[in-house]
PDB file of N, H, CA, C and O in Angstrom:
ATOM      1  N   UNK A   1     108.688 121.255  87.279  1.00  0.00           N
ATOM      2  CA  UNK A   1     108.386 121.446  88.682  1.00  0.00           C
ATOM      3  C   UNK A   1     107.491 120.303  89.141  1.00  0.00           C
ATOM      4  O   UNK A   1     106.508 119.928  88.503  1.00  0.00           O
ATOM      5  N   UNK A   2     107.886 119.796  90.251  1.00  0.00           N
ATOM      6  H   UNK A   2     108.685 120.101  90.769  1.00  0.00           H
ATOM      7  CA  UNK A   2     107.118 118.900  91.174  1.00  0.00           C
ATOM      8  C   UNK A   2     105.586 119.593  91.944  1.00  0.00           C
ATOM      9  O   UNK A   2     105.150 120.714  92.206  1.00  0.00           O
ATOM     10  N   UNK A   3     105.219 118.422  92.067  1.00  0.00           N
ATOM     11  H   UNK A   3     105.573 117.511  91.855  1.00  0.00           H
ATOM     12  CA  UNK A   3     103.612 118.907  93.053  1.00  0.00           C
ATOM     13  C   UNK A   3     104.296 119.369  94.275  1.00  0.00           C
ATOM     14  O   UNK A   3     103.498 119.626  95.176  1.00  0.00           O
ATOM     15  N   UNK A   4     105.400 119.530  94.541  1.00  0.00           N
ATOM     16  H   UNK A   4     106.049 119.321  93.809  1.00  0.00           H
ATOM     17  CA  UNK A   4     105.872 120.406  96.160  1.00  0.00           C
ATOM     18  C   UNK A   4     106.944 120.622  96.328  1.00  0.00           C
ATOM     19  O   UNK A   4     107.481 120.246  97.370  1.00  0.00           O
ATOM     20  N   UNK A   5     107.670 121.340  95.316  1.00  0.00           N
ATOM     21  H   UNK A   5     107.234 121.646  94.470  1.00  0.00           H
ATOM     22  CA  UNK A   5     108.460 121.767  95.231  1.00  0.00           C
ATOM     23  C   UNK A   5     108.752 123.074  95.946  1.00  0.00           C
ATOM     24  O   UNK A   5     107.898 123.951  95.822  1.00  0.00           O
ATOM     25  N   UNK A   6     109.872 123.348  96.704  1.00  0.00           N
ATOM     26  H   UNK A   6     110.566 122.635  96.805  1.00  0.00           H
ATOM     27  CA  UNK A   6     109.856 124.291  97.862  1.00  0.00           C
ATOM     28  C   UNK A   6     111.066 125.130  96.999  1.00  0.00           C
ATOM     29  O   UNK A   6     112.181 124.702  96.699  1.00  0.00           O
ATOM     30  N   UNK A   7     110.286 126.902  96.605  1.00  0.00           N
ATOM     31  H   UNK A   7     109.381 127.250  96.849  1.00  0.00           H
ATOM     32  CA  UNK A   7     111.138 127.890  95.802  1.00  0.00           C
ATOM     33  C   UNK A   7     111.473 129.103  96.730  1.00  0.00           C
ATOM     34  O   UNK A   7     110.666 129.499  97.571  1.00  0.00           O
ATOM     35  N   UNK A   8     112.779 129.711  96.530  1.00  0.00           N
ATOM     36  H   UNK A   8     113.435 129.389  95.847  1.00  0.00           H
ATOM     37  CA  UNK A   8     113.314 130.646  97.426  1.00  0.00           C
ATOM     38  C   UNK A   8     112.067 131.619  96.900  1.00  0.00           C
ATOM     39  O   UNK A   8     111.225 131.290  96.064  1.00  0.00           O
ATOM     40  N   UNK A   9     112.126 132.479  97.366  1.00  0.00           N
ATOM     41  H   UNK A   9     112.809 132.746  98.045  1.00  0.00           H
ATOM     42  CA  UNK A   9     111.113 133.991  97.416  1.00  0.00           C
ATOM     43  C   UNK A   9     112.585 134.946  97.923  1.00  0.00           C
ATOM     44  O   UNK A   9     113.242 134.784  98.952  1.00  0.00           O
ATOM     45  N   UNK A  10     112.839 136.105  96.654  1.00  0.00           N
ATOM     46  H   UNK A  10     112.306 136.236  95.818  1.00  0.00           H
ATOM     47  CA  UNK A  10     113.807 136.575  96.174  1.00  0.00           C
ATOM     48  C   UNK A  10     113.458 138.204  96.277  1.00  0.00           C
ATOM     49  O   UNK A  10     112.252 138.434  96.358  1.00  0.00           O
ATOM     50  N   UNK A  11     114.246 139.245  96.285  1.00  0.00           N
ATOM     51  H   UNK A  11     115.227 139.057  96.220  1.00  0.00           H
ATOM     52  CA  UNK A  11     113.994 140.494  95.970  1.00  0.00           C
ATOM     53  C   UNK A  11     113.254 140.896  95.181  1.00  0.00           C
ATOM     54  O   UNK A  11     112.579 141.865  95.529  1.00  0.00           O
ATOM     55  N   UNK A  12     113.104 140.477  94.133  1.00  0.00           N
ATOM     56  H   UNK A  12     113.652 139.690  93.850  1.00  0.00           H
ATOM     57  CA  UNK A  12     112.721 140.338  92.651  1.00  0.00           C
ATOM     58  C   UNK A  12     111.035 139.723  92.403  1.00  0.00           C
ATOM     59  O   UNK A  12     110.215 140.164  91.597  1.00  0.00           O
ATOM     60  N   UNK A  13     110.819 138.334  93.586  1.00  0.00           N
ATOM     61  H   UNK A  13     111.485 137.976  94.241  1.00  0.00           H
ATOM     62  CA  UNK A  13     109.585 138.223  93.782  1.00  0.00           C
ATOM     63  C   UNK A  13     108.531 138.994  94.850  1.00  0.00           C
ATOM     64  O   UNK A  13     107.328 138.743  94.770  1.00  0.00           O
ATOM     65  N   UNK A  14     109.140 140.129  96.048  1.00  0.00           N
ATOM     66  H   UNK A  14     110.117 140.333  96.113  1.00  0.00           H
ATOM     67  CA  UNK A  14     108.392 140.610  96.851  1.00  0.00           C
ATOM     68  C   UNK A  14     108.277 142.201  96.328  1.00  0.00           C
ATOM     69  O   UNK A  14     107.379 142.926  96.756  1.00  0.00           O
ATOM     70  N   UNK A  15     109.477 142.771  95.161  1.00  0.00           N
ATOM     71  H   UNK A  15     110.207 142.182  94.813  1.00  0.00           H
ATOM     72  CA  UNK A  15     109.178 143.559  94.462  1.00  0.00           C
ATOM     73  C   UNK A  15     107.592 143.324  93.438  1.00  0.00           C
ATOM     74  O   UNK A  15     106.825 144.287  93.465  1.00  0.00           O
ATOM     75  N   UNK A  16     107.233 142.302  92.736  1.00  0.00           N
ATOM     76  H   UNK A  16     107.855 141.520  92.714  1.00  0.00           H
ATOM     77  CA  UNK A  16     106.388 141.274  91.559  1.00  0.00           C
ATOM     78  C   UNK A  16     105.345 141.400  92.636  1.00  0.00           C
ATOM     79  O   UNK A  16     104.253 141.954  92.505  1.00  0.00           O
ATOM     80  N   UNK A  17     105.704 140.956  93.458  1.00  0.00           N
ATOM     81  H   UNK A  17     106.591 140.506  93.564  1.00  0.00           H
ATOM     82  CA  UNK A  17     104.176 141.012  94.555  1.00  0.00           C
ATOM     83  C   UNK A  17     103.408 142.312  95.042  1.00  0.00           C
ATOM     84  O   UNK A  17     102.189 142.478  95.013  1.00  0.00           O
ATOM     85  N   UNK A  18     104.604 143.413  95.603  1.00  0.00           N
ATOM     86  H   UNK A  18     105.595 143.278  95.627  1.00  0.00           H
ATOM     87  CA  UNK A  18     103.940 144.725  95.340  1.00  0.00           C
ATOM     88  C   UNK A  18     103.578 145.194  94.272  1.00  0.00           C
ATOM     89  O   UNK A  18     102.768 146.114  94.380  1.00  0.00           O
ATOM     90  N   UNK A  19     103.850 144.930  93.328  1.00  0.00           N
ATOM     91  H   UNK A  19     104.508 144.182  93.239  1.00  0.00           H
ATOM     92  CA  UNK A  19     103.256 145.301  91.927  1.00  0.00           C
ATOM     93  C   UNK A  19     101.817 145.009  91.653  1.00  0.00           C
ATOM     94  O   UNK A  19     100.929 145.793  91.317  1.00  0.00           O
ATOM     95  N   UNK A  20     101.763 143.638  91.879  1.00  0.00           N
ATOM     96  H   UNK A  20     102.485 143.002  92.153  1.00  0.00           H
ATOM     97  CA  UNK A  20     101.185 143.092  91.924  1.00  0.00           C
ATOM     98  C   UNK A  20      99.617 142.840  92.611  1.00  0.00           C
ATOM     99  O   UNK A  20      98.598 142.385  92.092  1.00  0.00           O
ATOM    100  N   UNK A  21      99.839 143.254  93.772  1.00  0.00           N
ATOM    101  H   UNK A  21     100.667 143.623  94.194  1.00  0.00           H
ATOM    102  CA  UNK A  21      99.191 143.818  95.013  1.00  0.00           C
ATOM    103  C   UNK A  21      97.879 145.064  94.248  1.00  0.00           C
ATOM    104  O   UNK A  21      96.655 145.003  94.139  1.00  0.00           O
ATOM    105  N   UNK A  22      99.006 146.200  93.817  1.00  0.00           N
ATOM    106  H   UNK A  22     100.001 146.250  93.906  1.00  0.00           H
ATOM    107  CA  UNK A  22      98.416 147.328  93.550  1.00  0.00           C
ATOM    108  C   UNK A  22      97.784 146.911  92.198  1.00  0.00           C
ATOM    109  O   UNK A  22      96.569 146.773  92.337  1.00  0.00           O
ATOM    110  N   UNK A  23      98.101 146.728  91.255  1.00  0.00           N
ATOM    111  H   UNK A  23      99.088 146.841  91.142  1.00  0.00           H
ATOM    112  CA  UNK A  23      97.453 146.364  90.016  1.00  0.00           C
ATOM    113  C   UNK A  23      96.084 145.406  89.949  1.00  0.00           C
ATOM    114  O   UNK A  23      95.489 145.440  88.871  1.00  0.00           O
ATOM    115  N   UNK A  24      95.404 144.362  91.239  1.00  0.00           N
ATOM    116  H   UNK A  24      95.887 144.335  92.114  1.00  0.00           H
ATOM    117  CA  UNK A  24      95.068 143.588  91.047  1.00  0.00           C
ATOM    118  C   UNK A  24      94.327 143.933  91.987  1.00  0.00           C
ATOM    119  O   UNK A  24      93.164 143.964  91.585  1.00  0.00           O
ATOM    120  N   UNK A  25      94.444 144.294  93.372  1.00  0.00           N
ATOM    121  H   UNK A  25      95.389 144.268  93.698  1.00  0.00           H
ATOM    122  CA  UNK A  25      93.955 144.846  94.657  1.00  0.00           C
ATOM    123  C   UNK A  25      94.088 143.611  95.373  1.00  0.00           C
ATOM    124  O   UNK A  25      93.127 143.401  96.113  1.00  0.00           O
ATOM    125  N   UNK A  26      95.030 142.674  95.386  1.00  0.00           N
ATOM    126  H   UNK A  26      95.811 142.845  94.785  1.00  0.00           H
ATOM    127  CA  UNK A  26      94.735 141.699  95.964  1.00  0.00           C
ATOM    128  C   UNK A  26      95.796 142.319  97.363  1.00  0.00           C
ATOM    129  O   UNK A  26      96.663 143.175  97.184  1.00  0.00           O
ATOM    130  N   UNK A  27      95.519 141.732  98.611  1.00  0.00           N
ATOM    131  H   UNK A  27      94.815 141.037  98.756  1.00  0.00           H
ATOM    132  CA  UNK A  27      96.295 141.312  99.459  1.00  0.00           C
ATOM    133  C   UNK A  27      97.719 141.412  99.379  1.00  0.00           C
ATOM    134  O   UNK A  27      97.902 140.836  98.307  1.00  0.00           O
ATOM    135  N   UNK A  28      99.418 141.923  99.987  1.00  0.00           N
ATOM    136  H   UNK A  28      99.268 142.391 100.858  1.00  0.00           H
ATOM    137  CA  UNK A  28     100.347 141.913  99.725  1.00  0.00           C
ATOM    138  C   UNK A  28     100.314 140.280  99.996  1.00  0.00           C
ATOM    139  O   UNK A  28     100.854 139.735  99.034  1.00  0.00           O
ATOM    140  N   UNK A  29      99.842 139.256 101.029  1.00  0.00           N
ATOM    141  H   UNK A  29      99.403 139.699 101.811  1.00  0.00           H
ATOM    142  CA  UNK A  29     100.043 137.912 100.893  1.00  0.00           C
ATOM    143  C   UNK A  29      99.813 137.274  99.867  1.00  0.00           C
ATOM    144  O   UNK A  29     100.719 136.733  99.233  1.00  0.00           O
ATOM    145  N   UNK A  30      98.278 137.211  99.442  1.00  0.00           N
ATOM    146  H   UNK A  30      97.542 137.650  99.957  1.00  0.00           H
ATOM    147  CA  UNK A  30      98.149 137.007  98.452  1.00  0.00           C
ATOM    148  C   UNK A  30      98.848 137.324  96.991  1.00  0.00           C
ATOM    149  O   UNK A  30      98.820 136.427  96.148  1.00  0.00           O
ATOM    150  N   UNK A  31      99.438 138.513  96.695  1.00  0.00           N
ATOM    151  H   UNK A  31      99.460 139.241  97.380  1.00  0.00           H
ATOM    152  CA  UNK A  31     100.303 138.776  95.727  1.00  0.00           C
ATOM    153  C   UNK A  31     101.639 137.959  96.184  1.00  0.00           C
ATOM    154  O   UNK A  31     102.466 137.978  95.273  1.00  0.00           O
ATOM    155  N   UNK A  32     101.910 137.524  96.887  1.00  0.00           N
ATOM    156  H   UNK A  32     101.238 137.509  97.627  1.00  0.00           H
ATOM    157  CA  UNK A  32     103.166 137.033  97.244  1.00  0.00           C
ATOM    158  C   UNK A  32     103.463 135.806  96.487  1.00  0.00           C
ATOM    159  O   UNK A  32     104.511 135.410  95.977  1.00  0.00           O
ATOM    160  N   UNK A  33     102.023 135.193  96.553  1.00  0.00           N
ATOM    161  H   UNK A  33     101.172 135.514  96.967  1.00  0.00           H
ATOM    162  CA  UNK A  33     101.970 133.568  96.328  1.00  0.00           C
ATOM    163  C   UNK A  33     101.831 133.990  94.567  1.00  0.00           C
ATOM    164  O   UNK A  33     102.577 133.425  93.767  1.00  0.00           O
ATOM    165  N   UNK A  34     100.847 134.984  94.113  1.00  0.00           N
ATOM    166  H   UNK A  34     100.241 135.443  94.762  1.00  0.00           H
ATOM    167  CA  UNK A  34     100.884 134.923  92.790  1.00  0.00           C
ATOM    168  C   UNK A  34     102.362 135.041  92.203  1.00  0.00           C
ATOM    169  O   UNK A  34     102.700 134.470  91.166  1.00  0.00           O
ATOM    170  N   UNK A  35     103.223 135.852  92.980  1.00  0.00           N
ATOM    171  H   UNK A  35     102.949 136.316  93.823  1.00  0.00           H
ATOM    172  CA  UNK A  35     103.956 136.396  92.107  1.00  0.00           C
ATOM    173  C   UNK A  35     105.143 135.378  92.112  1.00  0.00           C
ATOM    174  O   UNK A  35     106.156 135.430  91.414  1.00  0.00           O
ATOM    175  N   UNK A  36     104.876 134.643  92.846  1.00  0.00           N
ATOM    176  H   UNK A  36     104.053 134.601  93.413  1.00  0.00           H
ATOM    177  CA  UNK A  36     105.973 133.445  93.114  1.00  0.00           C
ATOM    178  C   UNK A  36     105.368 132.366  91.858  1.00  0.00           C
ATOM    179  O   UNK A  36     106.163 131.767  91.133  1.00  0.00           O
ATOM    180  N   UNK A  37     104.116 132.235  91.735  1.00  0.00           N
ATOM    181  H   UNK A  37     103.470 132.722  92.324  1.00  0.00           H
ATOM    182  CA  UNK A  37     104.040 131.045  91.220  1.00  0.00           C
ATOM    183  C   UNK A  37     104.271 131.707  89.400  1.00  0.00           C
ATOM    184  O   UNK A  37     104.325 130.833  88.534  1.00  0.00           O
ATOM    185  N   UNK A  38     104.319 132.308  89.215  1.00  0.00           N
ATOM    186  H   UNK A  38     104.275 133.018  89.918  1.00  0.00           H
ATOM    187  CA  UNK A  38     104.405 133.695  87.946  1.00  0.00           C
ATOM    188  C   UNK A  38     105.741 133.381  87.851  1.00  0.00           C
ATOM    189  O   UNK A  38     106.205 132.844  86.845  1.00  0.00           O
ATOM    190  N   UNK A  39     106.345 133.647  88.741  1.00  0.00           N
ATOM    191  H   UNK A  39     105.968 134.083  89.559  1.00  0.00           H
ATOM    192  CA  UNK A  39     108.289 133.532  88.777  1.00  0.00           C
ATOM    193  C   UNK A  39     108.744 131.973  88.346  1.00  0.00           C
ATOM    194  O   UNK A  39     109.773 131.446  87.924  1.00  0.00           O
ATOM    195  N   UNK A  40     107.734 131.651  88.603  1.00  0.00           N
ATOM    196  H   UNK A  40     106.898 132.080  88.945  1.00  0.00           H
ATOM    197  CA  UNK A  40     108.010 129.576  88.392  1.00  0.00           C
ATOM    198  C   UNK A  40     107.221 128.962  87.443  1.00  0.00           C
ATOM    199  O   UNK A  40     106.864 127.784  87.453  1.00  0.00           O
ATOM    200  N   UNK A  41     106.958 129.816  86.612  1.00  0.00           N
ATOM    201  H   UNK A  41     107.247 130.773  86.604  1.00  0.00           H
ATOM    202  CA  UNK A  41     105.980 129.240  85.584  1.00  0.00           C
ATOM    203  C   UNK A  41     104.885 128.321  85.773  1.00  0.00           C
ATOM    204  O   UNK A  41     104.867 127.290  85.101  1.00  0.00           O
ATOM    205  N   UNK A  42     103.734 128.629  86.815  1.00  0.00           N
ATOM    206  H   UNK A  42     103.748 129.467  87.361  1.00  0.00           H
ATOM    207  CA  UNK A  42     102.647 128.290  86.942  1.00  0.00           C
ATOM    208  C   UNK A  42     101.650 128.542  86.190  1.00  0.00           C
ATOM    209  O   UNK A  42     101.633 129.737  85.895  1.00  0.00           O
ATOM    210  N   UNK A  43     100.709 127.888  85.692  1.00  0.00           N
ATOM    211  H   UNK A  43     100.723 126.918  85.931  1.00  0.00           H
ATOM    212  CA  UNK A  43      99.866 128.119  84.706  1.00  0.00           C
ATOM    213  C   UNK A  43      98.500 128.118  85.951  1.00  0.00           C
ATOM    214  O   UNK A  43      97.710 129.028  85.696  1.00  0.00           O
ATOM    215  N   UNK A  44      98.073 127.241  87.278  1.00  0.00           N
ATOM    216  H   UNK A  44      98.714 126.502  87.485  1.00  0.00           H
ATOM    217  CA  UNK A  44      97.068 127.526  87.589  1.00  0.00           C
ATOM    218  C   UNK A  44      97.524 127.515  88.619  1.00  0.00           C
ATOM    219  O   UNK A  44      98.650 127.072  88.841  1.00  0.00           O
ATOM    220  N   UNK A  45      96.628 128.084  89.641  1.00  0.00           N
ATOM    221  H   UNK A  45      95.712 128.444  89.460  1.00  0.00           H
ATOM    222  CA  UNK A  45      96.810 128.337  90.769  1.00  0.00           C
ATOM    223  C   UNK A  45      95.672 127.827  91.486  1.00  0.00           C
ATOM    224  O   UNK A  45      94.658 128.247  90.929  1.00  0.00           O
ATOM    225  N   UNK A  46      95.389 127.083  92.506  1.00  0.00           N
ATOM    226  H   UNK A  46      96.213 126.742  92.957  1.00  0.00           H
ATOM    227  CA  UNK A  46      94.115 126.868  93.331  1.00  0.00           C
ATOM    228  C   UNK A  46      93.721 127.923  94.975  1.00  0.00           C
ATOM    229  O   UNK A  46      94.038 127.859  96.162  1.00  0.00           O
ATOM    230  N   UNK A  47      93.373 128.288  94.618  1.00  0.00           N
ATOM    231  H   UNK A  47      93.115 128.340  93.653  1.00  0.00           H
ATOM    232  CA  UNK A  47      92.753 129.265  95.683  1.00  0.00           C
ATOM    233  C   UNK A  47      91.394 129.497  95.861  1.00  0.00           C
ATOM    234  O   UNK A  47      90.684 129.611  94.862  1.00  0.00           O
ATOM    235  N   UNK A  48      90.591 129.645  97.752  1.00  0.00           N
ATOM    236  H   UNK A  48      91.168 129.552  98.564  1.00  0.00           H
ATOM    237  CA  UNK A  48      89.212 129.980  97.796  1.00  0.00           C
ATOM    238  C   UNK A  48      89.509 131.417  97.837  1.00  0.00           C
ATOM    239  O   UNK A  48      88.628 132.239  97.584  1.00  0.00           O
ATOM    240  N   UNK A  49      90.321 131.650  98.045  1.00  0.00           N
ATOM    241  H   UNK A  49      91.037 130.983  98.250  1.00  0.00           H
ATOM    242  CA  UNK A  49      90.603 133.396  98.357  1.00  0.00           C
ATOM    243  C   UNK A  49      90.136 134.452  97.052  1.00  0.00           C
ATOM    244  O   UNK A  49      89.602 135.555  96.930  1.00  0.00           O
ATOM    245  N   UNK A  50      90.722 133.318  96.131  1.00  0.00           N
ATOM    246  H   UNK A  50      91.155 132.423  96.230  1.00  0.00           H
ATOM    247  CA  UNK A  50      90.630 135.128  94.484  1.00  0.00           C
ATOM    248  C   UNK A  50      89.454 134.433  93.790  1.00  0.00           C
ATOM    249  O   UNK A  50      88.544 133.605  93.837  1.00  0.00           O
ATOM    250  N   UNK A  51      89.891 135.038  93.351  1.00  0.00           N
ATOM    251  H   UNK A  51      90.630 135.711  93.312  1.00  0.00           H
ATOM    252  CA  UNK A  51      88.518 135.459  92.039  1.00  0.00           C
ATOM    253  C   UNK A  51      88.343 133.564  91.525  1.00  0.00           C
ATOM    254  O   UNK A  51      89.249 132.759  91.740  1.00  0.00           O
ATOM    255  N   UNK A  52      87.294 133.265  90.992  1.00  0.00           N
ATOM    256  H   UNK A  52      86.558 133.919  90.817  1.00  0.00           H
ATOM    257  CA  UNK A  52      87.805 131.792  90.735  1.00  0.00           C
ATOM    258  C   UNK A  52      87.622 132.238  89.366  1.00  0.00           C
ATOM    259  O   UNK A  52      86.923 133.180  88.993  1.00  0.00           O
ATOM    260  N   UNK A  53      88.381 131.397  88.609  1.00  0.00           N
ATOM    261  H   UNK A  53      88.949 130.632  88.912  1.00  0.00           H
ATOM    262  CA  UNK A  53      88.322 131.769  86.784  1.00  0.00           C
ATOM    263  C   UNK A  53      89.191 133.021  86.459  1.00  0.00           C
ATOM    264  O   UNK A  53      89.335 133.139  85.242  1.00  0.00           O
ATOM    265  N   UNK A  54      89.862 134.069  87.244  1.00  0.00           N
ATOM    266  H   UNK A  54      89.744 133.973  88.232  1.00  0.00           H
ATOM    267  CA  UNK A  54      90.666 135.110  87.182  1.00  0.00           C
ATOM    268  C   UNK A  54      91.677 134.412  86.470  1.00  0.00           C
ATOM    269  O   UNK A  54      91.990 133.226  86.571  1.00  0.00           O
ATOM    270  N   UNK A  55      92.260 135.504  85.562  1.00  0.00           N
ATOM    271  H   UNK A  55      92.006 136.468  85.479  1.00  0.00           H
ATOM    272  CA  UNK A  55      93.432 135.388  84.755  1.00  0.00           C
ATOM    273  C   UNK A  55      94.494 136.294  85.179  1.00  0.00           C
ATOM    274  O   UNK A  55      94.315 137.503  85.332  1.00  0.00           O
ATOM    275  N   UNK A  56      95.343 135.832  85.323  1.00  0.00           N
ATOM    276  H   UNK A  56      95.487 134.850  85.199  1.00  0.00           H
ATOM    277  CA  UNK A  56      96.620 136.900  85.674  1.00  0.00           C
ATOM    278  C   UNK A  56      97.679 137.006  85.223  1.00  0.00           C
ATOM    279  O   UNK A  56      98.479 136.086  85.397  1.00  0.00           O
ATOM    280  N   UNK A  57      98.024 138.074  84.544  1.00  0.00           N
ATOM    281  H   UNK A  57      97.375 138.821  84.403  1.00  0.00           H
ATOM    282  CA  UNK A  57      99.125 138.371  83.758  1.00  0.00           C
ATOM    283  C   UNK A  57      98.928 137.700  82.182  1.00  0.00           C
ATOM    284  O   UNK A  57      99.713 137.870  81.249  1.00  0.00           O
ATOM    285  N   UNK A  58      97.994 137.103  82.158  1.00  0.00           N
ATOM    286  H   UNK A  58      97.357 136.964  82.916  1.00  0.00           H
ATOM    287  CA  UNK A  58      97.604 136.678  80.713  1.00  0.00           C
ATOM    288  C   UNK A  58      98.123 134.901  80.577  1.00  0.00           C
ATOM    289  O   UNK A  58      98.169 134.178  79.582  1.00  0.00           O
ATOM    290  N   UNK A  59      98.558 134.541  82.416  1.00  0.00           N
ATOM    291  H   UNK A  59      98.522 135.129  83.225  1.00  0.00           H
ATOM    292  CA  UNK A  59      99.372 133.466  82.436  1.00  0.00           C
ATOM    293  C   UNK A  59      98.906 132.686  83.122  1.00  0.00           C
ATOM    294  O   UNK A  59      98.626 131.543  82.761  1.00  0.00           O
ATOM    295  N   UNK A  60      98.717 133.172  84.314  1.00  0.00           N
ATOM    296  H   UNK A  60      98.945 134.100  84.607  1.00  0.00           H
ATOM    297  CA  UNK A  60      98.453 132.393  85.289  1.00  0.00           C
ATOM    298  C   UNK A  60      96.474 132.207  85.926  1.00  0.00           C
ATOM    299  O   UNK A  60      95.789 133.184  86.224  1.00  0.00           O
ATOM    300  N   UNK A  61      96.000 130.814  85.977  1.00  0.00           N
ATOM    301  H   UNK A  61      96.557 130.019  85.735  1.00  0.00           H
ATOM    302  CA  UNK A  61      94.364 130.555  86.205  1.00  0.00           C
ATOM    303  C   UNK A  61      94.399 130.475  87.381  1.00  0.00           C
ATOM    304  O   UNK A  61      95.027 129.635  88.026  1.00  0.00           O
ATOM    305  N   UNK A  62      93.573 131.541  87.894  1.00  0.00           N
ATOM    306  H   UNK A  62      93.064 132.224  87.370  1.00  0.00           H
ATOM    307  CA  UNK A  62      92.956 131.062  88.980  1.00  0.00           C
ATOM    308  C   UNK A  62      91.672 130.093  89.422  1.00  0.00           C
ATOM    309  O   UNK A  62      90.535 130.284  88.989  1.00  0.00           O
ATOM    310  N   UNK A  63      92.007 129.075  90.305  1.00  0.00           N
ATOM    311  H   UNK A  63      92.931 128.920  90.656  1.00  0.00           H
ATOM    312  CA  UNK A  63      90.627 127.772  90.234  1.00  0.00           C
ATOM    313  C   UNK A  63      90.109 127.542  91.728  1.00  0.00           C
ATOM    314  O   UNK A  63      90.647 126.715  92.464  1.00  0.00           O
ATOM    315  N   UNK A  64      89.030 128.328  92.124  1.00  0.00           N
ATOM    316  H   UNK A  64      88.593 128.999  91.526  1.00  0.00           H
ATOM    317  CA  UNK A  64      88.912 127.580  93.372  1.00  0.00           C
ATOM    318  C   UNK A  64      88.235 126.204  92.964  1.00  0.00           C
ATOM    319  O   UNK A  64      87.404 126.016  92.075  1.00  0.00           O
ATOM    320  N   UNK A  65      88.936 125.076  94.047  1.00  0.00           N
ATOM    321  H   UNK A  65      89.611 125.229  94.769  1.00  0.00           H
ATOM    322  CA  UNK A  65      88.567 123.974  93.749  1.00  0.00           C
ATOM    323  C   UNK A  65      87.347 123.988  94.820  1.00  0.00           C
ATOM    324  O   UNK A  65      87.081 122.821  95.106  1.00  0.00           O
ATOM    325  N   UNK A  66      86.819 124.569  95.257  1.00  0.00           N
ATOM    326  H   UNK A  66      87.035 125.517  95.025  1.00  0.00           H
ATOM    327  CA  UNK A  66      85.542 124.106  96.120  1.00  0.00           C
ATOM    328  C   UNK A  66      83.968 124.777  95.693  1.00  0.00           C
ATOM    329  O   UNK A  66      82.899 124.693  96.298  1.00  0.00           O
ATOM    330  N   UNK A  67      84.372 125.577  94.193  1.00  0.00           N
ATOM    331  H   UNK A  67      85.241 125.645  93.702  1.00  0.00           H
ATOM    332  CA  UNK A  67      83.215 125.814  93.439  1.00  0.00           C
ATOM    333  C   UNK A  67      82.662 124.700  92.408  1.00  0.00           C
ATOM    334  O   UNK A  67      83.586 124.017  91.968  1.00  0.00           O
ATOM    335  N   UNK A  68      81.577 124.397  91.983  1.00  0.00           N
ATOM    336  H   UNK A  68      80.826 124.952  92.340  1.00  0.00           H
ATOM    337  CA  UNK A  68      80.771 123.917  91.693  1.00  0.00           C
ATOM    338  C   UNK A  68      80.803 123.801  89.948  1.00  0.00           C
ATOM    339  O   UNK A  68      79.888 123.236  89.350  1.00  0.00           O
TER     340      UNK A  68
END
Protein backbone atom coordinates (compact mmCIF):
# COMPACT_ATOMS: atom_id res chain seq x y z
CA UNK A 1 0.00 0.00 0.00
CA UNK A 2 0.91 3.55 -0.95
CA UNK A 3 0.97 6.74 1.42
CA UNK A 4 -2.67 7.49 -0.37
CA UNK A 5 -4.00 4.97 -1.50
CA UNK A 6 -7.86 5.38 -1.93
CA UNK A 7 -9.82 1.77 -0.54
CA UNK A 8 -13.53 0.92 -1.23
CA UNK A 9 -15.33 0.72 2.34
CA UNK A 10 -17.45 -2.57 1.85
CA UNK A 11 -20.35 -4.31 3.84
CA UNK A 12 -17.92 -6.23 5.61
CA UNK A 13 -15.96 -2.99 6.74
CA UNK A 14 -19.12 -0.92 8.22
CA UNK A 15 -20.24 -4.30 9.75
CA UNK A 16 -15.95 -4.33 11.50
CA UNK A 17 -16.75 -0.80 12.41
CA UNK A 18 -19.92 -1.48 14.39
CA UNK A 19 -18.18 -4.04 16.09
CA UNK A 20 -15.84 -2.18 16.59
CA UNK A 21 -17.51 0.94 17.82
CA UNK A 22 -19.07 -1.16 20.69
CA UNK A 23 -16.01 -3.09 21.82
CA UNK A 24 -13.74 -0.05 22.01
CA UNK A 25 -16.38 2.84 22.69
CA UNK A 26 -15.01 4.68 20.06
CA UNK A 27 -17.22 6.80 17.73
CA UNK A 28 -19.14 4.79 14.71
CA UNK A 29 -16.69 7.38 12.53
CA UNK A 30 -14.00 6.74 14.18
CA UNK A 31 -14.47 2.88 14.06
CA UNK A 32 -14.95 3.32 10.43
CA UNK A 33 -11.43 4.52 9.78
CA UNK A 34 -10.08 1.76 12.25
CA UNK A 35 -11.80 -0.84 10.72
CA UNK A 36 -10.80 0.08 7.27
CA UNK A 37 -7.28 0.46 8.02
CA UNK A 38 -7.53 -3.29 9.94
CA UNK A 39 -9.14 -4.49 6.51
CA UNK A 40 -5.85 -3.14 4.72
CA UNK A 41 -3.33 -4.22 6.87
CA UNK A 42 -2.31 -1.16 8.73
CA UNK A 43 0.00 -1.47 11.44
CA UNK A 44 -0.29 2.38 12.67
CA UNK A 45 -2.64 4.69 12.53
CA UNK A 46 -2.12 8.58 13.29
CA UNK A 47 -4.83 10.18 15.09
CA UNK A 48 -5.42 13.30 17.81
CA UNK A 49 -8.77 11.75 18.37
CA UNK A 50 -7.88 8.05 20.23
CA UNK A 51 -6.04 7.04 22.72
CA UNK A 52 -2.30 7.77 21.66
CA UNK A 53 -0.20 4.43 22.21
CA UNK A 54 -3.71 2.32 22.00
CA UNK A 55 -3.43 -1.05 20.51
CA UNK A 56 -6.13 -2.47 18.51
CA UNK A 57 -6.95 -5.76 17.75
CA UNK A 58 -3.45 -6.76 18.82
CA UNK A 59 -2.58 -5.05 15.25
CA UNK A 60 -3.10 -1.95 14.72
CA UNK A 61 -0.91 1.47 16.81
CA UNK A 62 -2.42 4.14 17.54
CA UNK A 63 0.10 7.52 17.35
CA UNK A 64 -0.99 10.90 17.86
CA UNK A 65 1.63 12.74 16.12
CA UNK A 66 1.16 16.03 18.05
CA UNK A 67 2.15 14.42 21.51
CA UNK A 68 5.37 14.98 22.90
Amino acid sequence: MNFADVVTLDKATYFSAFEISIKYQFSFWDSLIVAAALQNNCTVLYSEDLKHTQIIENTLHIINPFTN
